[in-house]
N, C-alpha and C positions, 0 to 999 in steps of 0.2 A: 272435032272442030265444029260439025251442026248443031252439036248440043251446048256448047259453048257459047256460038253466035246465037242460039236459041234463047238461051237464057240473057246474054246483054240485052237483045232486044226487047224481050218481061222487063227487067230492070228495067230502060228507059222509057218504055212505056209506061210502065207504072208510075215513076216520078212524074211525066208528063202529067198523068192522072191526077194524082196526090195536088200538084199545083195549080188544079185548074184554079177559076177564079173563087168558087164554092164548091167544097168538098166534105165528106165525113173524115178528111184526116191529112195527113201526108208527113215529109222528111223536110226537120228545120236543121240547120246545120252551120257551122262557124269553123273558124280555125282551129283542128284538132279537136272538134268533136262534134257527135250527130243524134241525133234523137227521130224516131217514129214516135209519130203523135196520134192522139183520137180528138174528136172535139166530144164535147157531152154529149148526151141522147136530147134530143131535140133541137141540138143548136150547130151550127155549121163553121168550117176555119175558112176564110177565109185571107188568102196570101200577096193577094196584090193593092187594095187598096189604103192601106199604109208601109208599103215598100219603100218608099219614096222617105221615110220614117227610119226604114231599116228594120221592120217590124213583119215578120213573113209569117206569121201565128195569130192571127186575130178570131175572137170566135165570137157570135154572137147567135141570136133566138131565129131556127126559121123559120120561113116567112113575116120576119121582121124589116125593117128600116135599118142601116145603120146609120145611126146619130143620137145624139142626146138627145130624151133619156134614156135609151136603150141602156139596159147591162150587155157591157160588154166584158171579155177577157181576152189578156193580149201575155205575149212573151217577147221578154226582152233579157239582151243576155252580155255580160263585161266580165271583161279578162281581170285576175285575179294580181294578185305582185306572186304570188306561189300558189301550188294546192297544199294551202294547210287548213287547217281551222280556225287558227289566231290572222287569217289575209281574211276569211270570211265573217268573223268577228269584226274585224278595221271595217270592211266595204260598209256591213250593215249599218254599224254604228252612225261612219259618214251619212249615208243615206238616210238615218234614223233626225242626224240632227240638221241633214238640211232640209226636212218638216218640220220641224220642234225649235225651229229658231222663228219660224211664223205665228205668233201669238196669237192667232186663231187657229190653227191647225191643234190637233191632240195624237198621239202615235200610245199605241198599247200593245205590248207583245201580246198574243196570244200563245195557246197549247200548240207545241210542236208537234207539227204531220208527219208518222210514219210511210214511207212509200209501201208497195205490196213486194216491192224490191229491196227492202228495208233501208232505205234511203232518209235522214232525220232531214226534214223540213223545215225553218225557220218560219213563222207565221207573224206578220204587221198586220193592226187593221189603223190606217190613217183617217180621221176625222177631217178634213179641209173645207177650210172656211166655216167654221163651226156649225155644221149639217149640209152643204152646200154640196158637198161631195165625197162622197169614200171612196178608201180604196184599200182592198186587203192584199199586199204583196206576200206571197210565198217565195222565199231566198232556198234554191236547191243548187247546190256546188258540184261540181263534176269537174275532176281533176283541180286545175287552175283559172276555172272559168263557175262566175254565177251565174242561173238563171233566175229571170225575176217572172213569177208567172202573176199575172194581176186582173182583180177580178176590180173593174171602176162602176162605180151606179153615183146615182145624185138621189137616193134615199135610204133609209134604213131598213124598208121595207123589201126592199128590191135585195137590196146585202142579205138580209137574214134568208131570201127566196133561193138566192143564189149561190151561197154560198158551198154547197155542196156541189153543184157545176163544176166550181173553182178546182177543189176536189179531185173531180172526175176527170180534169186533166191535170193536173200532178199525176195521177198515179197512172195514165193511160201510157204517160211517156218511158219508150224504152231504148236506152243508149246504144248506140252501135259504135260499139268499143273496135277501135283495132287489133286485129290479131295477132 
């Protein structure tokens, strides 16, 4: 029983932890399903100031500012119609052409990211406002639910810098599947 109550207590401490307002990491989590996260090396998650968003995954550069133009990356995560591959195909698509119906905006698939968990990654890099602002979303499915992990900058320079951060949390994340 001590060891029991031993370990809830780890547990809620530690999520306490994970959520402070800046951290190296913590647990985003939705209906039916959960993930442990890292943020990059040099950059911190920050979980509360776009809550309010629905948004509990934000990372950005420390000892930076958050605001434009900082690079940031953020997760954002919608329920699927099923977990198949042809609901993951649909979402994208949608989401593909409601950029591509803005005739400024340009959408280009990229090379799909293997995870280290061998998870296939869908990879967008959106052009908006024609240079005004990118933004490369990574579309990863688990189960019946996508996450969108999205790295946004306002230059090309900042994107190509970054780009590998993005990256490095794709692959940091690890499902906490039920048993």
């Amino acid at each position: 029983m001590k060891k029991a109550l031993a370990f809830l207590i780890t547990i809620v401490l530690s999520v306490f932890w994970c959520f402070s307002q800046d951290s190296a990491g913590g647990i985003v989590y939705g209906k039916d399903w959960a993930y442990i996260i890292k943020a990059p090396s040099g950059w911190i998650m920050d979980s509360n100031t776009w809550s309010s968003r629905g948004i509990y995954a934000l990372f950005y550069k420390q000892g930076s500012v958050f605001r434009a133009p900082n690079p940031i990356i953020y997760i954002n995560s919608s329920g699927l119609d099923e977990a198949s591959t042809s609901a993951l195909d649909e979402y994208i698509k949608q989401d593909v052409q409601s950029y591509a119906s803005d005739p400024n905006n340009t959408v280009t698939e990229l090379t799909p990211f293997i995870t280290r968990l061998k998870a296939e990654v869908r990879v967008f890099k959106f052009d908006i406002g024609h240079g005004k602002q990118y933004e490369i979303i990574a579309y990863l499915q688990q189960k019946d639910t996508v996450h969108m992990i999205i790295l946004a900058v306002f230059n090309e320079k900042d994107m190509k810098e970054n780009i590998s951060k993005l990256y490095e949390v794709i692959d940091s994340l690890s499902p906490m599947d039920k048993k």
